[in-house]
Structure formats: C-alpha cells, structure tokens
DRENTISE-976380 format. One record per residue: residue in three letters; x, y, z of N, C-alpha, C, O in turn. Coordinates in pm, 1 decimal, m for minus. Example, Ala and Ser with C-alpha at 12.3 -4.5 7.8 and 13.67 -1.06 7.14 Angstrom:
2
  res       n_x       n_y       n_z      ca_x      ca_y      ca_z       c_x       c_y       c_z       o_x       o_y       o_z
  ala    1319.0    m569.0     780.0    1230.0    m450.0     780.0    1320.0    m330.0     780.0    1423.6    m331.9     846.5
  ser    1285.0    m225.0     708.0    1367.0    m106.0     714.0    1290.0       3.0     787.0    1340.9     113.8     803.9
***
This chain:
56
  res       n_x       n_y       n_z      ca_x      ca_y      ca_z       c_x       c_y       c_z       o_x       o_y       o_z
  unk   12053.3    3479.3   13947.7   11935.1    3420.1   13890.9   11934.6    3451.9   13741.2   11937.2    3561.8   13685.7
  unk   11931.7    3361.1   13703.1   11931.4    3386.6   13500.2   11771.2    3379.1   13458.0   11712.7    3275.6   13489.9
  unk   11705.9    3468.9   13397.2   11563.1    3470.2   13376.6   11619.5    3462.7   13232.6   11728.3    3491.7   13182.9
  unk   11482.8    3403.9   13176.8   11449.9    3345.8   13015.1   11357.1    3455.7   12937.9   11287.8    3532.3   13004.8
  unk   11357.6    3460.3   12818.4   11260.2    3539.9   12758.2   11127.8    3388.5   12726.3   11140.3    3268.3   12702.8
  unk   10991.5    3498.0   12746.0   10862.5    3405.1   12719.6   10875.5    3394.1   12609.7   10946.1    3463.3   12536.3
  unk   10784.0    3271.1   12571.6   10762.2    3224.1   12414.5   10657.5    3322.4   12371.9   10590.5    3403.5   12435.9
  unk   10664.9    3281.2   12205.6   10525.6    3355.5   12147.5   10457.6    3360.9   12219.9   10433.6    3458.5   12291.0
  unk   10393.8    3227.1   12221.8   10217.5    3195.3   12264.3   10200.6    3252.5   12441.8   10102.4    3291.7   12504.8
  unk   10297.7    3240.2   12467.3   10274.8    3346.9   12565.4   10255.0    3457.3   12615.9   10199.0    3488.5   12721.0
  unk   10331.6    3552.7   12490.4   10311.1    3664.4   12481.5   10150.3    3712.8   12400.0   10109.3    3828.9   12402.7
  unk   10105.9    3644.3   12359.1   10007.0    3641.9   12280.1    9936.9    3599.6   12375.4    9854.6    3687.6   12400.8
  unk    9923.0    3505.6   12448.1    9805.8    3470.4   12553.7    9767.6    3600.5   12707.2    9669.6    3632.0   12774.6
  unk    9917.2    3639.2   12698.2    9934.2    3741.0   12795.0    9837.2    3884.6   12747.5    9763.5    3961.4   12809.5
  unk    9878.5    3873.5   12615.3    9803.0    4056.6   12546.5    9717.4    4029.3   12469.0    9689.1    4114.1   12384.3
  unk    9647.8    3903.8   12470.6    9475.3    3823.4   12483.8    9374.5    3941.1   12642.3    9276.8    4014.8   12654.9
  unk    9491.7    3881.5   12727.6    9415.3    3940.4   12813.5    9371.5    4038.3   12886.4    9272.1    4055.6   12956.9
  unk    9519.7    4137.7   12839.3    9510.8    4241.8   12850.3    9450.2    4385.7   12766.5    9471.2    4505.5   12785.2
  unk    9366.3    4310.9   12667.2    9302.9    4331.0   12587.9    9161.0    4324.5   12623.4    9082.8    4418.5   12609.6
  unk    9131.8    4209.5   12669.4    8995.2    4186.6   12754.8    8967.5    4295.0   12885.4    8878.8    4374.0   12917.7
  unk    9064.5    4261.1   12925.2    9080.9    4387.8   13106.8    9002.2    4497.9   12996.3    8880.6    4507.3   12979.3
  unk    9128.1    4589.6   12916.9    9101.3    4736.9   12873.5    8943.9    4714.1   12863.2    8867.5    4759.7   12948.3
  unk    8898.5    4636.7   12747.6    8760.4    4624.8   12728.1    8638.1    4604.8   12801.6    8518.2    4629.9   12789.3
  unk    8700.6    4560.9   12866.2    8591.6    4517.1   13032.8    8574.5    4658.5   13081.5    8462.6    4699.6   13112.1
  unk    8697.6    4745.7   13090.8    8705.4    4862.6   13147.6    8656.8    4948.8   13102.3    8611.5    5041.4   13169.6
  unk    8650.6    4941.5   12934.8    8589.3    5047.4   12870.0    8407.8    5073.5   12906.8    8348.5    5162.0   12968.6
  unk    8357.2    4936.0   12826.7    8239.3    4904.2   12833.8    8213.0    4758.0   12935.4    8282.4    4657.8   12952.6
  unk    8114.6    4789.2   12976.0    8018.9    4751.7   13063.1    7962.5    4590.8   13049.3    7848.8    4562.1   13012.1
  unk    8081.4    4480.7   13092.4    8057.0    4370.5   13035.0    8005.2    4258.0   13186.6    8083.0    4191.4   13254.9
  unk    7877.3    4266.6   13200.9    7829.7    4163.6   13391.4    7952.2    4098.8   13449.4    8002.5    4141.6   13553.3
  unk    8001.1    3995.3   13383.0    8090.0    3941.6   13485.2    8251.9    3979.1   13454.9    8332.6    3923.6   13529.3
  unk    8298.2    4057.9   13364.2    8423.1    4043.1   13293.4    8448.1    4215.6   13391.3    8553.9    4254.7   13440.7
  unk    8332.8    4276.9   13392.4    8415.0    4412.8   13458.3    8473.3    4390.0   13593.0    8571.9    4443.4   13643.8
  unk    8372.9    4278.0   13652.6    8420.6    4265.1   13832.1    8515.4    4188.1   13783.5    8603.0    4258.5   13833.7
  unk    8578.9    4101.9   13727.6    8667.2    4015.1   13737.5    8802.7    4090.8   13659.7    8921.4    4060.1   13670.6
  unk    8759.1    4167.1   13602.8    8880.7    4253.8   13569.0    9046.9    4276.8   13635.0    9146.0    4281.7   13562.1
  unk    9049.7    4284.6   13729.6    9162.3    4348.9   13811.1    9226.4    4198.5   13783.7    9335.8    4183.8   13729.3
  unk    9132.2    4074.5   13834.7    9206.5    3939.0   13811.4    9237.3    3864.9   13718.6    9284.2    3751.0   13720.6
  unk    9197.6    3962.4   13595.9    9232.4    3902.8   13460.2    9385.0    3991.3   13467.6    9493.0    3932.6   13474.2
  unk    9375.7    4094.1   13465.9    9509.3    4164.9   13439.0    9598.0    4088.4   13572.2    9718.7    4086.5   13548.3
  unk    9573.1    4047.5   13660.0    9701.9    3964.2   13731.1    9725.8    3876.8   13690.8    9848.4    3867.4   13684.1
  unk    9661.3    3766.9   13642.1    9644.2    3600.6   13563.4    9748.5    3664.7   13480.9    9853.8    3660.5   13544.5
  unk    9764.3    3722.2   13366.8    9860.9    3834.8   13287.8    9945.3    3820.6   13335.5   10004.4    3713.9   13319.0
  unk   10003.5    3930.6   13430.1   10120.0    3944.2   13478.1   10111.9    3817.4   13545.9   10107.5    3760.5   13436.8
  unk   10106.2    3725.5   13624.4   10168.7    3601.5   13682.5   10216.9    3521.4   13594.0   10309.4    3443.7   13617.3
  unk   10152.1    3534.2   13472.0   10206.3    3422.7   13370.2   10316.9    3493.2   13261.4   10366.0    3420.1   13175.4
  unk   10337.1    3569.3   13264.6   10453.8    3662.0   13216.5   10540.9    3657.0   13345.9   10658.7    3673.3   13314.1
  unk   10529.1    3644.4   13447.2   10647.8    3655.7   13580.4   10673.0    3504.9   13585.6   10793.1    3481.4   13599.2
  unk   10596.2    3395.2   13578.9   10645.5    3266.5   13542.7   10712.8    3200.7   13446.3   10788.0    3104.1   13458.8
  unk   10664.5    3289.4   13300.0   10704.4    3255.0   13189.6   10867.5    3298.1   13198.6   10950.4    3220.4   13151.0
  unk   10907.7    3415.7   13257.0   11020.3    3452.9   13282.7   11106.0    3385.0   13355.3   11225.5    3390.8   13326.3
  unk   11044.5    3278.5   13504.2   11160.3    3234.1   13554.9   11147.3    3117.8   13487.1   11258.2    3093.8   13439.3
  unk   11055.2    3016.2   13451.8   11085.5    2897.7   13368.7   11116.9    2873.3   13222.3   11079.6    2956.3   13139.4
  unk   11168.9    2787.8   13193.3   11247.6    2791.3   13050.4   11132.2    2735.8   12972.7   11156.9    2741.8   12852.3
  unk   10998.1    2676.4   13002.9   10949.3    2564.2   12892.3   10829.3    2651.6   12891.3   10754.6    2623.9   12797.5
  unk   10779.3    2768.9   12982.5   10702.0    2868.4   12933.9   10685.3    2933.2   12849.1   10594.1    3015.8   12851.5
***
C-alpha cells in the first residue's frame, strides 16, 4: 500500500481542530465540550483519509 503525504489545507484544517478540542477541554464551552472527543476524531479521520487518497 503506498500512502501520500496530506496537503497544506489539510493539515491546517486538521490543527484548526485540534485546537478547538484542547480549548473545549480547557474551558467550559455548552456544546463544544460534549462534542469534543468527536471533534478530535473528525481530525484524525481526515488525516487517515488524507493519507490514503492522493487529491486530499
């Protein structure tokens, strides 16, 4: 299996959100703390996609 490196904007959209998670985590944000765990997967799925497809 030959995996690709992600583009910029991916990497940038990826540590968008993992930026949000930390912050959610830090402080106390209504809907962003419960949804937390599924922001940091949205993250990693699109970094594990961006990896097997080439136009990611």
């Amino acid at each position: 299996m030959n995996l690709n490196a992600p583009k910029k904007v991916t990497w940038i959209v990826a540590l968008v959100l993992a930026v949000i998670t930390l912050i959610s985590l830090l402080v106390t944000i209504p809907t962003l703390t419960d949804l937390s765990p599924w922001i940091a997967l949205v993250g990693l799925v699109l970094m594990l996609l961006a990896t097997y497809f080439e136009g990611l």
